[in-house]
C-alpha positions in Angstrom: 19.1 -64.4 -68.2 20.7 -63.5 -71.7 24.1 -62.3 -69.8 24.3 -66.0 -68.0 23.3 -67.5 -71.8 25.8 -65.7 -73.4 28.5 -66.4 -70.7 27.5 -70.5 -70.3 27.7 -70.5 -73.9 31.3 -69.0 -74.4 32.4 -71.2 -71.5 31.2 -74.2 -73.5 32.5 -72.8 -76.6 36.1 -72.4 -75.2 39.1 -74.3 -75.6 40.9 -75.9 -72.6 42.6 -72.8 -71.7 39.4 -70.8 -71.0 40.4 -67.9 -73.0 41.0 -69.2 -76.7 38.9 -70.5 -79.5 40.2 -73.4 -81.2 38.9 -74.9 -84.7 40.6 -78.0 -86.6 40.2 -77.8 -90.0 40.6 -81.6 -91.2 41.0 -80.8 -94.8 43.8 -78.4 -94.6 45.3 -80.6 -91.8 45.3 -77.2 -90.0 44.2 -75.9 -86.2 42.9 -72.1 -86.0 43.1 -70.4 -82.6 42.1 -67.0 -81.5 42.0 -65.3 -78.6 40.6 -63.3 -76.2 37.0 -65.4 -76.3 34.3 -64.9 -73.2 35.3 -68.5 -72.1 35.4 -69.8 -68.4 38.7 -67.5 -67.1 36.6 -64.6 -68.1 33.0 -66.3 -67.7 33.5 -67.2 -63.9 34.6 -63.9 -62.3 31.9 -62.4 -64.6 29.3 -64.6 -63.4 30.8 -64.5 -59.6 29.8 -60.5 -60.0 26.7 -60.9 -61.5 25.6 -63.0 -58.5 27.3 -60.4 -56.0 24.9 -57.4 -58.0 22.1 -59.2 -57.9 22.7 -60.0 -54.0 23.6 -56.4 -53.4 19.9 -55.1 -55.8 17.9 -57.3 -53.1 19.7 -55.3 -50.4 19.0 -51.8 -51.4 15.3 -53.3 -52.8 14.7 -54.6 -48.6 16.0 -51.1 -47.8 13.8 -48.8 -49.7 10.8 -51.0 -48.8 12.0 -50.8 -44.9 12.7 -47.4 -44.7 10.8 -45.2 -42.6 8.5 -42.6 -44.7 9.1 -39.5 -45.4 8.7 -36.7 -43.1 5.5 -34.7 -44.2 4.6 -36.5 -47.1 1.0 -38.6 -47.4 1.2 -42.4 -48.8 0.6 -41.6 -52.9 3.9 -39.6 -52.6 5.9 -41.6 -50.0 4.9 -44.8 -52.2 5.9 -42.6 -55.3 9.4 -42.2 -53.8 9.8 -45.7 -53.5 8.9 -46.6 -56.4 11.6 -44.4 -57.9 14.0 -46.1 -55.8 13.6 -48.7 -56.9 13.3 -48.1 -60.3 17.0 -46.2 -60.2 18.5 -49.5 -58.1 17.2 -51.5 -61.2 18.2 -49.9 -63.9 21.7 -49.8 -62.4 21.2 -53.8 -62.4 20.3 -54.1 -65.3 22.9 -52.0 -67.3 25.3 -53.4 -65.9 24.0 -57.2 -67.3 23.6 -55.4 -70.6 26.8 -54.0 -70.9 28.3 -57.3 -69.7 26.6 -59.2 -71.9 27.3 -56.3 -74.8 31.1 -56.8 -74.1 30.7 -60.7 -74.3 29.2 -60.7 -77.7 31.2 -58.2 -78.6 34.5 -59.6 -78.5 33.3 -63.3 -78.5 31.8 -62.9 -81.6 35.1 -60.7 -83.3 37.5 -63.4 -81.9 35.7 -66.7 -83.5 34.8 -64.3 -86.7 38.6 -64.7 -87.2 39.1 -68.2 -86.3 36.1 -70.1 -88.7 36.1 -70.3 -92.7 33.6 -68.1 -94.2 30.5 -70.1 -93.9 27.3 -70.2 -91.4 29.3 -70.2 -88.3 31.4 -67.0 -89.3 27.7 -65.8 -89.9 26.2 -66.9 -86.9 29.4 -64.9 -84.7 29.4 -61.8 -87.0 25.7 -61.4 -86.1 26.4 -61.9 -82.6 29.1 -59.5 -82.6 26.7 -56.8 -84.2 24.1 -57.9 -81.2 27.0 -57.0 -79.1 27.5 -53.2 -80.6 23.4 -52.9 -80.0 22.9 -53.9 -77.0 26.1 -51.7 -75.7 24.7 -48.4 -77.7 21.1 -49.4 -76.4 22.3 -49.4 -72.6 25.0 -46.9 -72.8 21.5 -44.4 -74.5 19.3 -45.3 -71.3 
């Protein structure tokens, strides 16, 4: 839910090119624009994917719960087998939304750090871009 957060949010955040910040600055009569930014040229193919994943998780999830048992083995350890399964498949998932919505931040948040004044919104993507660094480390450690 945070990757498809993260991605609507750079999508709305975008300029009309998909791929570029832009901020006007009335006072100095100026227009800042940076670039690359998560917007919708990289927010749709990203989100495409995530769908595609998540279509692909409930595959293997149908498969490990259809699959015939084990040869030899009693319930406990068949279901115990299962369970890992599933527990690999997810994981898999879910890093992959992590590190997609790491890489987001990531470069989101360094693009519009250079584009805003110093002020609460250069804040606001500085922090985000540090969220991006921890949640990359965190999913790259599991």
């Amino acid at each position: 839910m945070l990757t498809v957060a993260v991605l609507v949010t750079g999508w709305l955040a975008a300029d009309g090119t998909g791929s570029s910040i832009t901020v006007r600055h009335p006072a100095e009569r100026s227009v800042h624009t940076s670039s690359p930014f998560p917007g919708s040229e990289y927010a749709i193919p990203q989100l495409a994917a995530g769908l595609l994943m998540l279509l692909l998780l409930a595959a293997v999830l149908r498969l490990v719960v259809l699959r015939p048992a084990v040869v030899r083995s009693d319930v406990p350890t068949d279901n115990l087998l299962r369970a890992a399964s599933v527990v690999r498949a997810v994981r898999v998932a879910v890093t992959a939304l992590v590190l997609t919505c790491a890489g987001n931040l990531f470069f989101g948040g360094m693009t519009a750090v250079r584009t805003f004044d110093p002020g609460w919104q250069q804040n606001l993507f500085g922090a985000g871009t540090i969220l991006g660094v921890v949640l990359g480390v965190s999913a790259g450690a599991s």
